[in-house]
N, C-alpha and C positions, 0 to 999 in steps of 0.2 A: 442144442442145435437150432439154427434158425430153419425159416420155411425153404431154404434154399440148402438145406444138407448141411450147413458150413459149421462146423463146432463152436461152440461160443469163446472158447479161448482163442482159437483162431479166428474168429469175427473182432475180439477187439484187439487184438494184434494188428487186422490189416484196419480196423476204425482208426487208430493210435497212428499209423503209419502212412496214412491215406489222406489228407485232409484237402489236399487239391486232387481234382478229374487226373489220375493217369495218361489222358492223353495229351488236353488241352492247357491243362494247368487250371484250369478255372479251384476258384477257392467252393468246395462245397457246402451245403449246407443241408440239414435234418428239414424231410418235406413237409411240405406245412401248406395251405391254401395261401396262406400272404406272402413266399417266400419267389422269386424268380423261377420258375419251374429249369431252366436250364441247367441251372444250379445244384438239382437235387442230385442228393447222393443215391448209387444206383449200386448194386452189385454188377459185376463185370467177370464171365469165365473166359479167359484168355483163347482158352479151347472150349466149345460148345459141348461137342461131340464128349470129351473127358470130364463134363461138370462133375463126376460120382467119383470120380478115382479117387481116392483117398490118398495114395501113391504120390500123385502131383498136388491135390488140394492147397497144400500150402504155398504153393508159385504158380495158382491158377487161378486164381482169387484177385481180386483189386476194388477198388472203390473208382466208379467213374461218373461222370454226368449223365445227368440226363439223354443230351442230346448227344453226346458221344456213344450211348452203349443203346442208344434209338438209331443211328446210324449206321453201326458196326451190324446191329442183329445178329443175326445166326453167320453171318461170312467168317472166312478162314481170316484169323487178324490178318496174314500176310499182305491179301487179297486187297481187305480193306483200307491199309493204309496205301493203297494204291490208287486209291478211291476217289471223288473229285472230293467229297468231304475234306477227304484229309491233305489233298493239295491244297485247298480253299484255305484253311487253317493253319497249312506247312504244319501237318501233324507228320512225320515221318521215323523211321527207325533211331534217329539223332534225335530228338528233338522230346519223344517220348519218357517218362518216367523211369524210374532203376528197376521197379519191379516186371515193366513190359519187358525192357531190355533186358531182361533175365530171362526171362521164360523163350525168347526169340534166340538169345545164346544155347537155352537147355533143348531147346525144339524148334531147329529150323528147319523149313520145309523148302524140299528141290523142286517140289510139283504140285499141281492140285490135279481134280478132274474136271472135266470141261461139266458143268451142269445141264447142259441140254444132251448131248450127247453121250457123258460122262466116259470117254477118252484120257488120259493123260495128257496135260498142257504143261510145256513149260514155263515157270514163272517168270524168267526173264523175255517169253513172246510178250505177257502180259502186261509187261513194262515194269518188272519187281525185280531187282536186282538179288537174287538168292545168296546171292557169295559175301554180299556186303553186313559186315556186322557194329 
């Protein structure tokens, strides 16, 4: 197991199958001081909240950039690809990787809760079309 829970059979499973950022496409690469820091490879839990589940682990997992998985942080993906980030980028539900698009098939979310107030919002207020797959 790596420092991040993930079994080492499934670490090179998603290393092997990962070779560009899941979201951006960018091509990555092993971090290194000389290397473009945007570029480095990052672990990425699709669901924050679920990083332990062993359950999901294996479609919760990805390999993303840097700056892709500095941007998303702790946000619900939904949330995030709603993001200016991910407009900036036309990073969007199309546009992203097979392995996102699976987990957004396996776990799509109707709602989130408002964070200041923590209420239930709907995601289509938020500008996130839920129904769209």
């Amino acid at each position: 197991m790596n420092r991040w829970g993930i079994p080492l059979s499934l670490e090179l499973q998603v290393r092997k199958r990962d070779r560009h950022c899941v979201y951006c496409h960018v091509r990555l690469r092993a971090p290194s001081s000389k290397a473009y820091k945007r570029r480095h490879a990052t672990w990425e839990h699709f669901d924050n909240e679920r990083y332990a589940d062993k359950g999901i682990m294996d479609i919760n997992v990805a390999l993303c950039c840097l700056s892709c998985n500095s941007s998303k942080g702790e946000k619900l993906l939904h949330e995030w690809l709603g993001s200016p980030y991910c407009k900036a980028r036309k990073i969007n539900k199309s546009t992203v990787a097979n392995p996102v698009k699976h987990f957004l098939r396996c776990y799509p979310v109707r709602s989130a809760k408002c964070r200041r107030c923590r209420s239930a919002v709907s995601l289509s207020r938020v500008g996130i079309n839920s129904n769209a797959r």
